[in-house]
N, CA, C and O atoms as a DFTB+ gen file, in Angstrom:
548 C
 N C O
     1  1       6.566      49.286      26.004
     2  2       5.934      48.186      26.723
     3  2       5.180      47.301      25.730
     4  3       4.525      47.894      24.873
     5  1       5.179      45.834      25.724
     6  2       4.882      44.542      25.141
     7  2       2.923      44.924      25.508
     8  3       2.387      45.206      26.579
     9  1       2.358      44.778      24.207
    10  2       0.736      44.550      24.709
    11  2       0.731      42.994      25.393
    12  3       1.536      42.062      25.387
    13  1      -0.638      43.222      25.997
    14  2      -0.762      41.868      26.797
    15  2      -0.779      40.479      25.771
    16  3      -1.292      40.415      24.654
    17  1      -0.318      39.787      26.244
    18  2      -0.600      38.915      25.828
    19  2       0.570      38.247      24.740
    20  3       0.816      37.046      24.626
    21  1       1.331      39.575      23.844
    22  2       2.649      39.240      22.978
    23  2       4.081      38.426      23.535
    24  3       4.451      38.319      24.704
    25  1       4.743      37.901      22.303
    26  2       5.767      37.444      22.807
    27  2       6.608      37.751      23.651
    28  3       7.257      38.730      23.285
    29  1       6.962      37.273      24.839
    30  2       7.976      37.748      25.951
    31  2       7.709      38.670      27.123
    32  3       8.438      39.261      27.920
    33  1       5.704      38.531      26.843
    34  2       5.119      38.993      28.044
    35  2       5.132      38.581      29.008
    36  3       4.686      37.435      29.059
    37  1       5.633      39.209      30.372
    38  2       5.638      38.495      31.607
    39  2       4.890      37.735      32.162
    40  3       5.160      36.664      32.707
    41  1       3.605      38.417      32.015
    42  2       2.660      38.108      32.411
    43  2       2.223      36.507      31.906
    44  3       2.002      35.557      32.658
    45  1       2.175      36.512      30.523
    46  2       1.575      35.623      29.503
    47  2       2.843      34.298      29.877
    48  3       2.515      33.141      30.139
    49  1       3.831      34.633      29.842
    50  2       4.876      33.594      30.180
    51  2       4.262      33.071      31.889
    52  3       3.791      31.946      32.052
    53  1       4.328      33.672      32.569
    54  2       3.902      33.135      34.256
    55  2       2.954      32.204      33.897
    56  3       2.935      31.067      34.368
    57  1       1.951      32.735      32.869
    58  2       0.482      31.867      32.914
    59  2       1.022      30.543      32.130
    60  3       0.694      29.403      32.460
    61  1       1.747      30.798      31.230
    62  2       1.423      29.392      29.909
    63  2       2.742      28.558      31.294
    64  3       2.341      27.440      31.615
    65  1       3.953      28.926      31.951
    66  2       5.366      28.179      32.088
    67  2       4.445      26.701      33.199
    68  3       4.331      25.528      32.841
    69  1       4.020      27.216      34.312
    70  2       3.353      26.523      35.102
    71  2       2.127      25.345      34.338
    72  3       1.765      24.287      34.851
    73  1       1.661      25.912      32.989
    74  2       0.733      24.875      32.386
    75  2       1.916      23.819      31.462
    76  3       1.641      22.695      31.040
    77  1       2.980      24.383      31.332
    78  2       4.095      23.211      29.932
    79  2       4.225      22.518      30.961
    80  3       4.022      21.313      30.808
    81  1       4.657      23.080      32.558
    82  2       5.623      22.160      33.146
    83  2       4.457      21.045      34.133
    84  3       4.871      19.902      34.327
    85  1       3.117      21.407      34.685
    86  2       2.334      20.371      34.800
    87  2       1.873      19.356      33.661
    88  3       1.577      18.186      33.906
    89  1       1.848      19.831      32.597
    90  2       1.951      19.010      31.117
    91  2       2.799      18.611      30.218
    92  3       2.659      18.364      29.021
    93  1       4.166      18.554      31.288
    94  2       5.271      18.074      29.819
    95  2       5.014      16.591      29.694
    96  3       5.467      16.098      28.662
    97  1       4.306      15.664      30.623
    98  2       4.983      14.452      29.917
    99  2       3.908      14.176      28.791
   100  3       4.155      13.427      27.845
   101  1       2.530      14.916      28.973
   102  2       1.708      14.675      27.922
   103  2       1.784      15.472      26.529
   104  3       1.144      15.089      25.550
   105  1       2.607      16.603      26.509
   106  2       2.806      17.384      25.647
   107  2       4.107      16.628      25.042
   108  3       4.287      16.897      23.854
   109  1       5.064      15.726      25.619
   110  2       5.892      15.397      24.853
   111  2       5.499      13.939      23.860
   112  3       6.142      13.505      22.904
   113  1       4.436      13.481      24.366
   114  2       3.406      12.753      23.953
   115  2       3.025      12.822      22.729
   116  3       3.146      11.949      21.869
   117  1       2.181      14.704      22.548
   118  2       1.767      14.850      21.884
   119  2       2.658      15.226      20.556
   120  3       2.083      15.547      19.516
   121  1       3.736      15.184      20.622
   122  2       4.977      15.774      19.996
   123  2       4.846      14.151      19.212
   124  3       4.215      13.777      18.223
   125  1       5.452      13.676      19.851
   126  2       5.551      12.616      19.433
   127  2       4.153      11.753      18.455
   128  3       4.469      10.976      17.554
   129  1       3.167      11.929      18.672
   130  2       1.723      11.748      17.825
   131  2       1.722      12.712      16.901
   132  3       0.937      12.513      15.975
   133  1       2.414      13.787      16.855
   134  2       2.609      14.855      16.019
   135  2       3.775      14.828      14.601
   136  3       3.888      15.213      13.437
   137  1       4.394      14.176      15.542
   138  2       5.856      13.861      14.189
   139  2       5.138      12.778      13.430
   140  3       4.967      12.847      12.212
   141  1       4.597      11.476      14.395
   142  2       3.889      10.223      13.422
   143  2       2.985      10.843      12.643
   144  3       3.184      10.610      11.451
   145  1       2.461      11.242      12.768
   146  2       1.022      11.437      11.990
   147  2       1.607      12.615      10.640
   148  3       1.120      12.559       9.511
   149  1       2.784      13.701      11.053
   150  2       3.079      14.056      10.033
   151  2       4.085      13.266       8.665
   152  3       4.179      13.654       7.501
   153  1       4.696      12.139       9.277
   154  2       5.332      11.223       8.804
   155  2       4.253      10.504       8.240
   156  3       4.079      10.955       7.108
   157  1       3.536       9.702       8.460
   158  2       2.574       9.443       7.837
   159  2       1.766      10.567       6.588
   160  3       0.858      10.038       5.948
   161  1       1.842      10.910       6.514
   162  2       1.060      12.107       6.112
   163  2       2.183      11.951       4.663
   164  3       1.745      11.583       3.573
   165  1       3.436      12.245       4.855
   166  2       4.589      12.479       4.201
   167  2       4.587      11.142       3.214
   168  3       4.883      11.122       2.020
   169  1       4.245      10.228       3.902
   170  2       5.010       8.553       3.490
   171  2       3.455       8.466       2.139
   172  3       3.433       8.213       0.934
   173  1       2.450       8.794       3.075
   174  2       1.047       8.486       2.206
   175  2       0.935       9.355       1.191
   176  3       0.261       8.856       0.290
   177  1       1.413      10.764       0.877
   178  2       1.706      11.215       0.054
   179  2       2.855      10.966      -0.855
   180  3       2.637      11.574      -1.903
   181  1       3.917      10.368      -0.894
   182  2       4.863       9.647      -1.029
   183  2       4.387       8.915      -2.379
   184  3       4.764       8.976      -3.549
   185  1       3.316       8.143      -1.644
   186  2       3.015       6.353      -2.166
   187  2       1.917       6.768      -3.322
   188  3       1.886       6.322      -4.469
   189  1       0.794       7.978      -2.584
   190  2       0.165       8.411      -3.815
   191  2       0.608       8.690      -4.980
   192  3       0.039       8.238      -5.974
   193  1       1.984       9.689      -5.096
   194  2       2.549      10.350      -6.118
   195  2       3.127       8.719      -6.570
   196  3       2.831       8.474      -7.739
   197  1       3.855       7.619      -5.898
   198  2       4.623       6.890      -6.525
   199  2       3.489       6.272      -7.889
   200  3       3.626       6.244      -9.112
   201  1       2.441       5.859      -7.019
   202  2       1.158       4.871      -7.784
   203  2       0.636       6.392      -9.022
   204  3       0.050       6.111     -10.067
   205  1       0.855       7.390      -8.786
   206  2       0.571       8.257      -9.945
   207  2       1.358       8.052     -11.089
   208  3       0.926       7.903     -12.232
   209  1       2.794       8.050     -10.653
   210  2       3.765       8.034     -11.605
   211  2       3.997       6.639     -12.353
   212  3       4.211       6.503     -13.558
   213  1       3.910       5.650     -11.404
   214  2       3.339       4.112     -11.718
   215  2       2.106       4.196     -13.185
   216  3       2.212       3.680     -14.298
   217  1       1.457       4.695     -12.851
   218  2       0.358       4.403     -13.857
   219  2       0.856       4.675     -15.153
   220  3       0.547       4.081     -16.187
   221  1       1.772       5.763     -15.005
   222  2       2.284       5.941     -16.926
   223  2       3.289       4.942     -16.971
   224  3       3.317       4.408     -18.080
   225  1       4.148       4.482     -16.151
   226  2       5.136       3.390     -17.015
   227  2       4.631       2.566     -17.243
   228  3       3.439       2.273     -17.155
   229  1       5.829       1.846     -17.716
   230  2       5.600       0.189     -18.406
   231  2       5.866      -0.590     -16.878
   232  3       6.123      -0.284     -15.714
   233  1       5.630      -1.751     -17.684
   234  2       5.530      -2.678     -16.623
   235  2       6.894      -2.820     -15.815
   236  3       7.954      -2.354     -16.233
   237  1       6.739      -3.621     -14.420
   238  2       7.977      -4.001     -14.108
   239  2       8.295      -5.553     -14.131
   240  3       7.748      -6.624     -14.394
   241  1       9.428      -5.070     -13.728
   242  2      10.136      -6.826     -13.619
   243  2       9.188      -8.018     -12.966
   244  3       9.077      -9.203     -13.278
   245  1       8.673      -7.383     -12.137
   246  2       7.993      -8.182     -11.255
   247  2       6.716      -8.560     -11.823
   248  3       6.215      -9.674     -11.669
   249  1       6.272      -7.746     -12.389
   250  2       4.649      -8.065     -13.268
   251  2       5.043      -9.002     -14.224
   252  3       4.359     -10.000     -14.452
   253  1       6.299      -8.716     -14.915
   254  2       6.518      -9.732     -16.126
   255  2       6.728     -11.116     -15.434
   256  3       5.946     -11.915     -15.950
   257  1       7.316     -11.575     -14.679
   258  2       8.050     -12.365     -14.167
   259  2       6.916     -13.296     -13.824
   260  3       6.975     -14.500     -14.073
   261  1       5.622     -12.574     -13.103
   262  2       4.655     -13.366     -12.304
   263  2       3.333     -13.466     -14.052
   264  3       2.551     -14.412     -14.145
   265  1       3.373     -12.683     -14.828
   266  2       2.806     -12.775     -16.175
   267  2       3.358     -14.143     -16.846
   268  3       2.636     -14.796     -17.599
   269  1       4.375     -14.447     -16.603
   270  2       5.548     -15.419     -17.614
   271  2       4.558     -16.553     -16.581
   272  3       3.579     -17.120     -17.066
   273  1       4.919     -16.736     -15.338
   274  2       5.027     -17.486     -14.532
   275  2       3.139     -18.476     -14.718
   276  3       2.675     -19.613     -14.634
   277  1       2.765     -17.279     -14.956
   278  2       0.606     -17.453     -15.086
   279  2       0.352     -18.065     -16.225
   280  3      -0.499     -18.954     -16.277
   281  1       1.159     -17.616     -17.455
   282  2       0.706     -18.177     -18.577
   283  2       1.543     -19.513     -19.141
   284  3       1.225     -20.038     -20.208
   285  1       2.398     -19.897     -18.501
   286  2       3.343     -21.515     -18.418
   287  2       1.942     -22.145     -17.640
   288  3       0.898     -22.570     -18.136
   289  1       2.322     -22.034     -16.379
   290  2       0.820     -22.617     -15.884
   291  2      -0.668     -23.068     -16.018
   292  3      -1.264     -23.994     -15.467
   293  1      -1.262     -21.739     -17.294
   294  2      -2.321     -21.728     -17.613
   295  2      -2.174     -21.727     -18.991
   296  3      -2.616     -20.697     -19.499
   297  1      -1.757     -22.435     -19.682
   298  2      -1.817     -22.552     -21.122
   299  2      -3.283     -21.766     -21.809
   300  3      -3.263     -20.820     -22.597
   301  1      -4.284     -22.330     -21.362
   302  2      -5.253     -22.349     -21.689
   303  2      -6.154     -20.854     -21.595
   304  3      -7.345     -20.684     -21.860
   305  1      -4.854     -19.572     -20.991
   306  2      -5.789     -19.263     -19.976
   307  2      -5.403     -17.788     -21.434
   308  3      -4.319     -17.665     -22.005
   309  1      -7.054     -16.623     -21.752
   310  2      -7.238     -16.090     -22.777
   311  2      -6.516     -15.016     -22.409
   312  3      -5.697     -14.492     -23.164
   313  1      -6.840     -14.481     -20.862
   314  2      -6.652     -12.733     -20.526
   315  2      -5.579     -13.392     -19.145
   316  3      -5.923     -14.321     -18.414
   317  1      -4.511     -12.787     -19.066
   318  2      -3.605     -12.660     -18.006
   319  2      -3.759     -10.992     -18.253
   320  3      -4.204     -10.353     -19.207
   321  1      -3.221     -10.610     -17.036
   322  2      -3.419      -9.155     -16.431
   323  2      -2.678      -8.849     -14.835
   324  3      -3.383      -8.566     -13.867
   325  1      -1.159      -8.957     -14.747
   326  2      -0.526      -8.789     -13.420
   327  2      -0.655      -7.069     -13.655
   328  3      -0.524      -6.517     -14.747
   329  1      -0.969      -6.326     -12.244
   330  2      -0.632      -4.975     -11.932
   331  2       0.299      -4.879     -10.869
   332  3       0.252      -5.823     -10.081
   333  1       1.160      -3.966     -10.626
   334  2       1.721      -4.167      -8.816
   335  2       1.543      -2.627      -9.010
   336  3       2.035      -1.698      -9.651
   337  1       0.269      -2.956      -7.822
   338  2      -0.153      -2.139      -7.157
   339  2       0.580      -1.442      -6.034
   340  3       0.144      -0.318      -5.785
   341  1       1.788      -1.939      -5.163
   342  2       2.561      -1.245      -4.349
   343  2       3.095      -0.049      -4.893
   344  3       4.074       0.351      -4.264
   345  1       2.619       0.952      -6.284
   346  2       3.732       1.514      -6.527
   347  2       5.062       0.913      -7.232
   348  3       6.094       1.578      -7.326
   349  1       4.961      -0.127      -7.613
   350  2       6.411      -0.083      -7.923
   351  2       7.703      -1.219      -7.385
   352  3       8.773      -1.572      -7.881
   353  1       6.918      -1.573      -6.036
   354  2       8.298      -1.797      -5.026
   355  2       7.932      -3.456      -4.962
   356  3       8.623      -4.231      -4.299
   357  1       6.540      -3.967      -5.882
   358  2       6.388      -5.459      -5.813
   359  2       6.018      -5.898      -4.616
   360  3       6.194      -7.107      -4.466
   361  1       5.537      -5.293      -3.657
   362  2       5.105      -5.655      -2.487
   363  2       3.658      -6.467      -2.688
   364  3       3.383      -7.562      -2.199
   365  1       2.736      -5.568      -3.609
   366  2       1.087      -5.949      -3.454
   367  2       1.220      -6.224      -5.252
   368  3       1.938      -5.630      -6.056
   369  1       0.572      -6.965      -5.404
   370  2      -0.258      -7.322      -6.865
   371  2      -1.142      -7.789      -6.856
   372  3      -1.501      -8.625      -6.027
   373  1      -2.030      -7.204      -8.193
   374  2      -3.288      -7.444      -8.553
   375  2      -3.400      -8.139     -10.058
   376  3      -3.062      -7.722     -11.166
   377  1      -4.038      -9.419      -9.607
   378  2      -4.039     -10.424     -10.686
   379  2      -4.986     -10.740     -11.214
   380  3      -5.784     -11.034     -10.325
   381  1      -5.535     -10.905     -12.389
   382  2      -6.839     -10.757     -13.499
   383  2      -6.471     -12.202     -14.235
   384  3      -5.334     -12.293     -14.698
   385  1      -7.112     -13.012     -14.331
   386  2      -6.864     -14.205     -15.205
   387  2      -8.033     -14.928     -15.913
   388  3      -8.995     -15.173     -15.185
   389  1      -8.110     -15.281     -17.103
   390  2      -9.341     -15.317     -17.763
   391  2      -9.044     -17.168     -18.403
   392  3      -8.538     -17.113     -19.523
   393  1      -9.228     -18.447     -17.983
   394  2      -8.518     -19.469     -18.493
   395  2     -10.007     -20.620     -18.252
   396  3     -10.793     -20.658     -17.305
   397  1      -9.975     -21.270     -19.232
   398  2     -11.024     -22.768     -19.596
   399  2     -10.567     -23.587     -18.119
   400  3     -11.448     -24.225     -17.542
   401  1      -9.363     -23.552     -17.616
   402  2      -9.157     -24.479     -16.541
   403  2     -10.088     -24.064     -15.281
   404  3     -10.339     -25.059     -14.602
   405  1     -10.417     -23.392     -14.997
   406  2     -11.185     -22.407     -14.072
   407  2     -12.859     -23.193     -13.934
   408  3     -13.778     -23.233     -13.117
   409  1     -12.468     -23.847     -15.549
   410  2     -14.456     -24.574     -15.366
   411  2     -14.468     -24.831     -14.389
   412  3     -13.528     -25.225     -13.699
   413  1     -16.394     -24.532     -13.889
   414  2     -16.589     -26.160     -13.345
   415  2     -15.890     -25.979     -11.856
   416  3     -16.289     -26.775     -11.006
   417  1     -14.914     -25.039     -11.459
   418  2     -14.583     -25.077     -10.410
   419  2     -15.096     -23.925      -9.536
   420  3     -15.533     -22.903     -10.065
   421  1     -15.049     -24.075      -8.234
   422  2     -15.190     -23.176      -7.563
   423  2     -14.462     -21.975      -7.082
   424  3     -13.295     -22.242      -6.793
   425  1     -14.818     -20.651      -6.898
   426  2     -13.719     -19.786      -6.708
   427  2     -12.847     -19.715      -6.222
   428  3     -11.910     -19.012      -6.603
   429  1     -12.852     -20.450      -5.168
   430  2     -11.724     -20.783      -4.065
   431  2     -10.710     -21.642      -4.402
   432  3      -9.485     -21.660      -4.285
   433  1     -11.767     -22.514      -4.958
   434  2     -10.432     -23.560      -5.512
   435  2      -9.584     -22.904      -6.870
   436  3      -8.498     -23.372      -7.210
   437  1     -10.127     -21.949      -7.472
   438  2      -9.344     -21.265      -8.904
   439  2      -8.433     -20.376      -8.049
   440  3      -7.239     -20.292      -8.338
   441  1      -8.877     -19.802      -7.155
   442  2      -7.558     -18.862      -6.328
   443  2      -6.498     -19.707      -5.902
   444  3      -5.322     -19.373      -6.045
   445  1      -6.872     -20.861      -5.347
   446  2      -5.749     -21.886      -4.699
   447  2      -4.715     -22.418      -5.912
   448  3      -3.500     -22.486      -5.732
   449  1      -5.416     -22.812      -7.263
   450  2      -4.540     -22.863      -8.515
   451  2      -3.546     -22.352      -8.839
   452  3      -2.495     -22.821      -9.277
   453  1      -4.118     -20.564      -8.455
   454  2      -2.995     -19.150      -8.522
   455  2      -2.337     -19.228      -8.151
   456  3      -1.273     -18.924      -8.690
   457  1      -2.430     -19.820      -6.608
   458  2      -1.867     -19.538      -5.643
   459  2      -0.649     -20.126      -5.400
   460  3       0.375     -19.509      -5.108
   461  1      -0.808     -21.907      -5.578
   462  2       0.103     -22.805      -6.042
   463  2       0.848     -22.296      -7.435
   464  3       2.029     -21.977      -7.305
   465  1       0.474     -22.231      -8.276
   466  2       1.338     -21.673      -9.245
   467  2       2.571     -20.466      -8.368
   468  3       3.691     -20.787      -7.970
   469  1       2.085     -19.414      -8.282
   470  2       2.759     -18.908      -7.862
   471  2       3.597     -18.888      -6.552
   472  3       4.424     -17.977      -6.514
   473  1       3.556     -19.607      -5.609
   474  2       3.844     -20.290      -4.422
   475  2       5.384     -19.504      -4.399
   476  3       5.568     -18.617      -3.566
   477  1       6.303     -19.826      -5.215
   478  2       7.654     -19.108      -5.114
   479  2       7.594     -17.630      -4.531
   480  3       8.073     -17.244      -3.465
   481  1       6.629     -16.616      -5.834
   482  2       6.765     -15.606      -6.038
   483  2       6.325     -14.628      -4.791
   484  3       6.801     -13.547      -4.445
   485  1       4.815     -15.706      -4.023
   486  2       4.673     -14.996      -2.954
   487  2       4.818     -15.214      -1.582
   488  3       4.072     -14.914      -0.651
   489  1       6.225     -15.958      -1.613
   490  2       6.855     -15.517      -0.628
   491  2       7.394     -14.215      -0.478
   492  3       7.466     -13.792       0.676
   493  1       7.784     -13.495      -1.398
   494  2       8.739     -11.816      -1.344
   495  2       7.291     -11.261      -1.239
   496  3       7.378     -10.235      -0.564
   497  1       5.902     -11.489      -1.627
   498  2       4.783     -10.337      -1.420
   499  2       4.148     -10.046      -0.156
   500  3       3.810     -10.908       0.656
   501  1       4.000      -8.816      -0.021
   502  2       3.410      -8.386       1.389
   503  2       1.368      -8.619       1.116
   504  3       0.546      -8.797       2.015
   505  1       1.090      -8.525      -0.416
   506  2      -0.276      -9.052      -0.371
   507  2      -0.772      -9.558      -1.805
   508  3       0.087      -9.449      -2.680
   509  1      -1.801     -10.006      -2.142
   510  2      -2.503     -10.629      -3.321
   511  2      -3.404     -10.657      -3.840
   512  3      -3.904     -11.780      -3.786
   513  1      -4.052      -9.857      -4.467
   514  2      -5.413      -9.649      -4.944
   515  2      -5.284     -10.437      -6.194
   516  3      -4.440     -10.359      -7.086
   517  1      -6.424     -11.300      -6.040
   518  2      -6.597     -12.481      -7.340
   519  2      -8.001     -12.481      -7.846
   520  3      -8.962     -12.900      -7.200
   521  1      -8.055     -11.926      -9.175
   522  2      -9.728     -12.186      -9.774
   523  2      -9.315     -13.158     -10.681
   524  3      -8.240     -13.207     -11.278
   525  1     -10.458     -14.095     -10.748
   526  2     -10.679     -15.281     -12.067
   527  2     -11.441     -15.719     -12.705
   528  3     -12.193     -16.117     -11.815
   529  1     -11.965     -16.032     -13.707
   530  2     -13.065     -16.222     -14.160
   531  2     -13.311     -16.960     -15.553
   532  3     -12.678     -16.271     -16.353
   533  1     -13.752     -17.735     -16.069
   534  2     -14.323     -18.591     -17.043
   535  2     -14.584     -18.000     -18.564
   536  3     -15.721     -18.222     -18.979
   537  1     -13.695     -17.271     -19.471
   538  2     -14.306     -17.116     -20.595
   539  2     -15.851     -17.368     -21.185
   540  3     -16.351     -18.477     -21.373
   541  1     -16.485     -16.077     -21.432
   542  2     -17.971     -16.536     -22.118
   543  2     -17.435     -16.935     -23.326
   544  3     -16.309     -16.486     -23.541
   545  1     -18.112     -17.951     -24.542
   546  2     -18.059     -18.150     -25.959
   547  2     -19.837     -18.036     -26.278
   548  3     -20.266     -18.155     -27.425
């Protein structure tokens, strides 16, 4: 005889069958919040390891491309610095630019500079982080 309570107890089955079947549509619910969240889980671990493995290579196509693209534009400009931060896949970049054209202007308007410059490139980006700033001498 099965102790109370073990798999394929009569008893224990009578009690839990009547609680699945007043709760299937919320339990299939929860199934479903259960696969997302482990998918998530999967994807965000994923993206961590990608941006880990990211950090030791070299650059990509896409950093060079939008690097080429900053310093035609900004002749003037001392420190260029593209990262793509997506991991890899060119979605997000993070842009550092150090240029004399920047005097005198306001931040907003030095992002809008970037921004126009690059106008082509971010159409394919999902986002844009832009720092800028004025060389000390």
């Amino acid at each position: 005889m099965a102790a109370a309570g073990a798999p394929g107890d009569v008893i224990s089955t009578r009690r839990i069958l009547p609680f699945l079947w007043l709760y299937s549509t919320d339990i299939d619910f929860l199934m479903r919040i259960m696969w997302a969240a482990g998918h998530l889980v999967s994807r965000t671990r994923t993206c961590v390891l990608c941006n880990l493995r990211r950090s030791f290579a070299s650059k990509t196509e896409g950093e060079d491309r939008i690097t080429q693209v900053l310093k035609t534009r900004f002749p003037l400009a001392t420190n260029v610095k593209v990262v793509d931060i997506s991991g890899g896949c060119g979605a997000m970049y993070e842009i550092h630019i150090e240029s004399e054209e920047f005097k005198e202007r306001r931040t907003v308007q030095q992002h809008q500079m970037v921004n126009q410059a690059l106008q082509e490139e971010i159409k394919s980006m999902h986002g844009l982080r832009i720092f800028t700033s004025v060389p000390k001498h």
